[in-house]
MARBA-304691 format. One record per residue (C-alpha): residue in three letters; x, y negated, z negated; residue number from 1. Coordinates in nm, 2 decimals, always signed. Example, Ala and Ser with C-alpha at 12.3 -4.5 7.8 and 13.67 -1.06 7.14 Angstrom:
BEGIN
res, east, north, up, n
ALA, +1.23, +0.45, -0.78, 1
SER, +1.37, +0.11, -0.71, 2
END
This chain:
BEGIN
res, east, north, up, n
UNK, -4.35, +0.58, -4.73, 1
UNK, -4.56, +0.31, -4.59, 2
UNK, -4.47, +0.06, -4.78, 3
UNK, -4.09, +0.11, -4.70, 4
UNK, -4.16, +0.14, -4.29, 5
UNK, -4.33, -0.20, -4.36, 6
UNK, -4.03, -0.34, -4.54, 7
UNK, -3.78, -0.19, -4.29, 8
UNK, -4.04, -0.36, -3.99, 9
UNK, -4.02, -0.70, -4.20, 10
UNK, -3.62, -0.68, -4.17, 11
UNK, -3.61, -0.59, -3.81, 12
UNK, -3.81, -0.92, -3.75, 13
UNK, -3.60, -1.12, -3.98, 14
UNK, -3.32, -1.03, -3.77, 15
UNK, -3.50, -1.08, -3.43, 16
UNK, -3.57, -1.46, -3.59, 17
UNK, -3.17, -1.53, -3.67, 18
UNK, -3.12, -1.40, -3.34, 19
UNK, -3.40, -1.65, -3.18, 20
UNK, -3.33, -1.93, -3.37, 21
UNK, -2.93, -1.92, -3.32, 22
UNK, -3.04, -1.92, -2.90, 23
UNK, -2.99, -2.25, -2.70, 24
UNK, -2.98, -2.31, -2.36, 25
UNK, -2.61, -2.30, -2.23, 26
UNK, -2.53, -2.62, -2.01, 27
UNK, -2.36, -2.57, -1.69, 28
UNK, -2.46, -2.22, -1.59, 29
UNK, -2.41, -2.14, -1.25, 30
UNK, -2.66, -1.81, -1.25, 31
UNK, -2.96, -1.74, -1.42, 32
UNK, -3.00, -1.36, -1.53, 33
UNK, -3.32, -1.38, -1.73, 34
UNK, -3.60, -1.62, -1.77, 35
UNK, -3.98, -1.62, -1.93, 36
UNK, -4.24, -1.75, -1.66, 37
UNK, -4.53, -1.91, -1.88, 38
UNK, -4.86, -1.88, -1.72, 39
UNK, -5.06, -2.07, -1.98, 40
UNK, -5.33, -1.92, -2.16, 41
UNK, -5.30, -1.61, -1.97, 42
UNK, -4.95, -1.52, -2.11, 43
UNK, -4.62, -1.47, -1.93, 44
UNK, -4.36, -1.28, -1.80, 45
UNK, -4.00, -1.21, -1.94, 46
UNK, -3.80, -1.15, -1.59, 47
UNK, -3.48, -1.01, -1.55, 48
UNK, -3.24, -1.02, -1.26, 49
UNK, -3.09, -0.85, -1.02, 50
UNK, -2.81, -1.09, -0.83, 51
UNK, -2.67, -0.98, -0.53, 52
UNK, -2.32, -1.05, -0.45, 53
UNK, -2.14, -0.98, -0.13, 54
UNK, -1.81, -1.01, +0.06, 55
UNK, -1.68, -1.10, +0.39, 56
UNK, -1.66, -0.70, +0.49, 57
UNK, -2.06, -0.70, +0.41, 58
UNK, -1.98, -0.48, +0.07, 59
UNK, -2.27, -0.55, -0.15, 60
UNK, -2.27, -0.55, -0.54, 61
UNK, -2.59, -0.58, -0.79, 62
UNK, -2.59, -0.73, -1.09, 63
UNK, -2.92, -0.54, -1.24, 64
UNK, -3.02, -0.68, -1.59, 65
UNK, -3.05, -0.42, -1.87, 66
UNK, -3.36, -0.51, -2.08, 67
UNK, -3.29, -0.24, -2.34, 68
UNK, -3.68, -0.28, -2.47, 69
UNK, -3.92, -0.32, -2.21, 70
UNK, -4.28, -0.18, -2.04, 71
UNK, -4.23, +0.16, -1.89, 72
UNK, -4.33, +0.08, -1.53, 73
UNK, -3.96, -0.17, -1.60, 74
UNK, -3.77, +0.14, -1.62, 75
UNK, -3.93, +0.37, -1.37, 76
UNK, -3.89, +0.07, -1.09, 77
UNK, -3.54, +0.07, -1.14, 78
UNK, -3.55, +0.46, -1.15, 79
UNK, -3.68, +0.43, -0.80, 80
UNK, -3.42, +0.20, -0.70, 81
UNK, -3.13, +0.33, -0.86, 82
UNK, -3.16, +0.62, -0.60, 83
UNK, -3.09, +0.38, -0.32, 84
UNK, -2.71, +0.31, -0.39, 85
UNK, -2.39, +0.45, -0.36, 86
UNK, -2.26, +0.42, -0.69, 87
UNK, -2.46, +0.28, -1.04, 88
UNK, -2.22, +0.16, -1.29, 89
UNK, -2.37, +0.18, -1.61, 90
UNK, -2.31, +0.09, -2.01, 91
UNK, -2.27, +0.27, -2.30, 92
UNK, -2.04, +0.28, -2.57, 93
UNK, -2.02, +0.64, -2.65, 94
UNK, -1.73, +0.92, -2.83, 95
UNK, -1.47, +1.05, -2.58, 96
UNK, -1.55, +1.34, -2.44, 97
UNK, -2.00, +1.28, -2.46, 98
UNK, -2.19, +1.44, -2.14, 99
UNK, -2.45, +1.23, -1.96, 100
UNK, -2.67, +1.10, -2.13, 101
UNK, -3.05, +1.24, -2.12, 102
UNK, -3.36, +1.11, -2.18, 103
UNK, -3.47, +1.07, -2.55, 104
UNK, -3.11, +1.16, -2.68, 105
UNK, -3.06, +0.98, -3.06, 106
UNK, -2.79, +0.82, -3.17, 107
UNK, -2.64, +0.76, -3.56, 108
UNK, -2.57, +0.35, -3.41, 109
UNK, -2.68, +0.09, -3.61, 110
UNK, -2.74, -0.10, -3.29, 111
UNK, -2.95, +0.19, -3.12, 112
UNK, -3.13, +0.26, -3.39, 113
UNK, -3.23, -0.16, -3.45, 114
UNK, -3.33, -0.10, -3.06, 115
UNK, -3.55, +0.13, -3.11, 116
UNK, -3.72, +0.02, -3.46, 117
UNK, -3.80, -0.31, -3.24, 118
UNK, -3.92, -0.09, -2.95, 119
UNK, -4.21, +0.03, -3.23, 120
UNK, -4.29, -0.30, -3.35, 121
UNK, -4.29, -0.46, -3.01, 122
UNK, -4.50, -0.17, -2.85, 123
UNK, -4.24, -0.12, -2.58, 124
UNK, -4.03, +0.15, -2.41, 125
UNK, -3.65, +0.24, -2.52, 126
UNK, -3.40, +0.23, -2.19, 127
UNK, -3.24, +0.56, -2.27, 128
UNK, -3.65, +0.71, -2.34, 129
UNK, -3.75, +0.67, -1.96, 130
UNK, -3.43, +0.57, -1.76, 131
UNK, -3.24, +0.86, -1.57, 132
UNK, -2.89, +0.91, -1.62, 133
UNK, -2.84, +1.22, -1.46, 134
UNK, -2.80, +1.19, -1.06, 135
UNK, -2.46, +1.21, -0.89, 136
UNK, -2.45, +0.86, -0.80, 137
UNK, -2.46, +0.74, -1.19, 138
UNK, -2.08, +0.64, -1.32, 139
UNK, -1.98, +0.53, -1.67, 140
UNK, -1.82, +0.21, -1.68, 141
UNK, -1.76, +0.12, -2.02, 142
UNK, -1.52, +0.16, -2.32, 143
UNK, -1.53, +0.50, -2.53, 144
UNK, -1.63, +0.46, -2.89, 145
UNK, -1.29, +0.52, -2.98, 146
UNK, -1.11, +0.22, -2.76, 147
UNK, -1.41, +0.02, -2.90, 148
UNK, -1.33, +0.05, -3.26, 149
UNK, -0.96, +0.04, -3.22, 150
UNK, -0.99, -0.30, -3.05, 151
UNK, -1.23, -0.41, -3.23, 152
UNK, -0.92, -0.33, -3.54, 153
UNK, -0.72, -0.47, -3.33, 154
UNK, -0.88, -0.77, -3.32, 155
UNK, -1.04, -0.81, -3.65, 156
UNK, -1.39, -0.84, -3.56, 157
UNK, -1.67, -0.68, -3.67, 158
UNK, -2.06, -0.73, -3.56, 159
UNK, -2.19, -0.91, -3.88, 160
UNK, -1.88, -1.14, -3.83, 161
UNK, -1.94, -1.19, -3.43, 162
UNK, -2.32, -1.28, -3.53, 163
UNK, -2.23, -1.50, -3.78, 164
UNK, -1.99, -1.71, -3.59, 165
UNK, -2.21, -1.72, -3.31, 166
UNK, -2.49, -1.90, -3.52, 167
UNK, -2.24, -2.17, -3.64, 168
UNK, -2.16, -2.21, -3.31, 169
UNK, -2.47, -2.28, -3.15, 170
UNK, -2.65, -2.46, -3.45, 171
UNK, -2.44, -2.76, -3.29, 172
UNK, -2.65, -2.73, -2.99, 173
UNK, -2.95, -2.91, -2.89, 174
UNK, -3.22, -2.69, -2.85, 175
UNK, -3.36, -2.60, -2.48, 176
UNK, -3.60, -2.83, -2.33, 177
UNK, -3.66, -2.99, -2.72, 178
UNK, -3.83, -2.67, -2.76, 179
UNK, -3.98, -2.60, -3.15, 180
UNK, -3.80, -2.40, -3.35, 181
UNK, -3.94, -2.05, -3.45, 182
UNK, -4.00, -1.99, -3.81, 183
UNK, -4.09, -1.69, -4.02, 184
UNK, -4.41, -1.79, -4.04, 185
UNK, -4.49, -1.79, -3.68, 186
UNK, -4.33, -1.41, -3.67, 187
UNK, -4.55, -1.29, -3.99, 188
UNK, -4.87, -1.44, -3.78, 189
UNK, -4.81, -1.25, -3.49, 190
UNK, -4.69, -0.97, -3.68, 191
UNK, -5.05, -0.99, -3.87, 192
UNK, -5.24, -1.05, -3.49, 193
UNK, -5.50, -0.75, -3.36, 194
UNK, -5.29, -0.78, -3.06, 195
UNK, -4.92, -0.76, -3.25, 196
UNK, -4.71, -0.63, -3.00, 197
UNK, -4.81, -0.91, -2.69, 198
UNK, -4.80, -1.19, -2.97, 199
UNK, -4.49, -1.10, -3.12, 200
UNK, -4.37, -1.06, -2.77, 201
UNK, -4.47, -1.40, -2.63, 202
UNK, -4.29, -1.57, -2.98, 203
UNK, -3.99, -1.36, -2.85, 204
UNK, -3.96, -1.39, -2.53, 205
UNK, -3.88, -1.77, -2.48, 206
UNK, -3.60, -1.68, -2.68, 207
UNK, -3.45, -1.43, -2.52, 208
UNK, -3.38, -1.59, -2.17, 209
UNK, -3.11, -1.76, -2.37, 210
UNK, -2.91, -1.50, -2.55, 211
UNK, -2.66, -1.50, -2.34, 212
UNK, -2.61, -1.80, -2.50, 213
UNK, -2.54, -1.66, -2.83, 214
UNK, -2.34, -1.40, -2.68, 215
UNK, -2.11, -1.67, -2.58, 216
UNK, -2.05, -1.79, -2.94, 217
UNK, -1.94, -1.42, -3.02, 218
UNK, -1.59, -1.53, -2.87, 219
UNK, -1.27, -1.61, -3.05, 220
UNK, -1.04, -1.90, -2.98, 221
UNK, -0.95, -1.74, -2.65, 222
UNK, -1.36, -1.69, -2.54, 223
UNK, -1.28, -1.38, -2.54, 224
UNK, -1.45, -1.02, -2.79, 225
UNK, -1.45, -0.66, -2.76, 226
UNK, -1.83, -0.66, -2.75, 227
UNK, -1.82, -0.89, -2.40, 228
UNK, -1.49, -0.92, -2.30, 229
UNK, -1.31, -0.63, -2.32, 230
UNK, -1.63, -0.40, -2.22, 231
UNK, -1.65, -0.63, -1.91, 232
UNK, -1.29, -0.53, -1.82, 233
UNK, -1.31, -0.18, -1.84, 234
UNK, -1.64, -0.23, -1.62, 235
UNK, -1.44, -0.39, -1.39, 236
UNK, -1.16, -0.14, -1.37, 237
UNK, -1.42, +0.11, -1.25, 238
UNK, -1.58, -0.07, -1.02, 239
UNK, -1.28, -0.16, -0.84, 240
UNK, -1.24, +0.20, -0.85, 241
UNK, -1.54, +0.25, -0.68, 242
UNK, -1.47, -0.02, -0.44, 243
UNK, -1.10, +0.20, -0.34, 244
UNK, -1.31, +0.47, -0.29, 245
UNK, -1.53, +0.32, +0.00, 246
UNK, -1.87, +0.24, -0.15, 247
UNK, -2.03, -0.01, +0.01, 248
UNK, -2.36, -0.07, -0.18, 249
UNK, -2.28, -0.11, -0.59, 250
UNK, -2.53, -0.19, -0.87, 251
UNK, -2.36, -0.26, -1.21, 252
UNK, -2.60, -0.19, -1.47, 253
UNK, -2.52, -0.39, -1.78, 254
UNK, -2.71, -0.61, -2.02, 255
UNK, -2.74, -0.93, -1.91, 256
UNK, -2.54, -1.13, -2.16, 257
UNK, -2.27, -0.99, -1.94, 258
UNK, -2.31, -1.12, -1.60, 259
UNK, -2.19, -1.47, -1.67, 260
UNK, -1.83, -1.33, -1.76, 261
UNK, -1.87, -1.06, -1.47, 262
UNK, -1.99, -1.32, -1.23, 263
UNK, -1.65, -1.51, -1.30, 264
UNK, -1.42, -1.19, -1.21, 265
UNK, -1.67, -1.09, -0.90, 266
UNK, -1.59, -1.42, -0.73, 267
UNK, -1.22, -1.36, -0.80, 268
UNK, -1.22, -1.09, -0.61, 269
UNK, -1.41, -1.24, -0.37, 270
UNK, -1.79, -1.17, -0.40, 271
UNK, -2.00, -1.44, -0.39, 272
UNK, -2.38, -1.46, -0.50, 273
UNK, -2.62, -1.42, -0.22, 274
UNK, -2.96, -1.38, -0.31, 275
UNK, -3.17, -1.28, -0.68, 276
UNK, -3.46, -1.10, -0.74, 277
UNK, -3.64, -1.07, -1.03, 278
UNK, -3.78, -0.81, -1.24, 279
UNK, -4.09, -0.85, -1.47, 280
UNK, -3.98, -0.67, -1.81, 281
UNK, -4.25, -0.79, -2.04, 282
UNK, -4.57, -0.83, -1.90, 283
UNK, -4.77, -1.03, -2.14, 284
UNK, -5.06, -1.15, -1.93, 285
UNK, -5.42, -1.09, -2.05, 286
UNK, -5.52, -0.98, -1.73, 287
UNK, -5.36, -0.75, -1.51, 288
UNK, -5.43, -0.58, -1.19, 289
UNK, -5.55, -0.24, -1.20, 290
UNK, -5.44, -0.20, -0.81, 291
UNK, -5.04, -0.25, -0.78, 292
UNK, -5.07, -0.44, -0.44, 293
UNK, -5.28, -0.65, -0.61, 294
UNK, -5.04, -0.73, -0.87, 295
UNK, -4.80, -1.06, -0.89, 296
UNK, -4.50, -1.04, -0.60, 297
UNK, -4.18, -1.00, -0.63, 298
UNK, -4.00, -1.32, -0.58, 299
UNK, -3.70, -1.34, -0.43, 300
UNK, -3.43, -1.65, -0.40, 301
UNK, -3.23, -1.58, -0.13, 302
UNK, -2.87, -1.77, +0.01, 303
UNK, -2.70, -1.68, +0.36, 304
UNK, -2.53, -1.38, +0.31, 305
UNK, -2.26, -1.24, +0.43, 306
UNK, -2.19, -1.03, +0.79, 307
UNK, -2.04, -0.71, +0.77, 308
UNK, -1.76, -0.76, +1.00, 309
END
């Protein structure tokens, strides 16, 4: 039994390193959604972001960040803050008919259950674990697994295909900042480390502020998939709901190889970015603060924003 967890632990990094090394920095974005903040020989931070977007009439939409992996105190932040808007628009692909989700609820997905195998080996917390779907204010903005599967047979696509075109892709590309690439060897160390979970974390996490690279590369011809495209319009068709409905203050709660597409149809209907705050996810620093006022501030990058009118 231990010998096949260790196997099954061994594939799940394998997989983590085609993700990492198929990652390059995408030229030309307008917004970034998620960065790692080295800090030395102390460690790091993976961020993620939430971007504010606003309008002329002062109506406000967030673009939180989804880090489906991350520490607990992530989650329970955004628990806090979730409380504070009108509406949370939120992701999941799930079967017609599904009630809200609750905390610790399984799922038979290959994807969910890769999530949370890597949640184990990076010593993190799993998003639907700790974050609560169950207030009034929570709405699901996403296809049903049904539509999903029929357009991805509509399509022809299929995940090990989206991957694999995405890696062609982006093997073309130079990689970010001449950066070294990340072997298996590197992984194995870590995964060997006393401290495995914040070394295999800081191999990771340079990696992951540019997924939404890779994401990019699951497109067809067009630019467009089911697993980005069409997810982002059905997103959109409910928040536009929401928006006929009168709210005024909107977070849209996706992962955020998203946001670049969303950002696009936002500004189209006439949002514009107006300031960005970020969210440590992964806190990899040797030392940290025992006294949260203590701890590192939140920083905030902040553009003129709108006047409700």
């Amino acid at each position: 039994m231990l010998q096949k967890q260790r196997l099954m632990q061994f594939a799940a990094l394998c997989c983590v390193a085609v993700m990492a090394l198929s990652a390059h920095a995408e030229e030309g974005k307008s917004t970034e959604f998620m960065r790692f903040v080295a800090e030395g020989d102390n460690g790091g931070t993976l961020e993620s972001a939430i971007v504010r977007y606003c309008n002329v009439d002062g109506v406000a939409i967030d673009l939180v960040g989804a880090v489906h992996v991350a520490d607990k105190e992530y989650f329970e932040k955004l628990n806090e803050r979730f409380v504070g808007y009108d509406a949370v628009l939120y992701e999941m692909v799930k079967p017609e008919g599904t009630g809200v989700p609750q905390k610790g609820m399984q799922s038979n997905s290959p994807v969910s259950g890769f999530q949370r195998m890597l949640k184990n080996i990076l010593e993190l917390d799993f998003q639907l674990d700790t974050i609560d779907y169950t207030p009034a204010n929570f709405v699901h903005a996403d296809l049903t697994a049904e539509q999903f599967q029929q357009l991805q047979q509509d399509r022809g696509e299929s995940l090990l295909a989206l991957m694999l075109r995405a890696i062609l892709n982006d093997i073309q590309r130079p990689r970010a900042n001449g950066a070294s690439p990340l072997t298996l060897q590197d992984l194995l160390a870590a995964a060997g480390a006393p401290d495995r979970g914040r070394q295999l974390k800081l191999l990771l996490a340079p990696q992951f502020q540019d997924m939404e690279a890779m994401v990019a590369g699951f497109g067809d011809a067009s630019g467009e998939s089911v697993i980005i495209t069409e997810r982002n319009k059905a997103a959109m068709g409910v928040l536009k709901d929401q928006l006929a409905q009168g709210k005024q203050n909107i977070a849209v709660f996706y992962g955020a190889a998203h946001f670049p597409d969303m950002e696009v149809r936002l500004k189209e209907l006439g949002f514009e970015p107006a300031s960005t705050e970020w969210m440590i996810a992964w806190d990899m620093r040797k030392e940290k603060s025992d006294h949260p006022e203590e701890e590192k501030p939140v920083e905030q990058d902040t553009q003129p924003q709108y006047e409700r009118i």
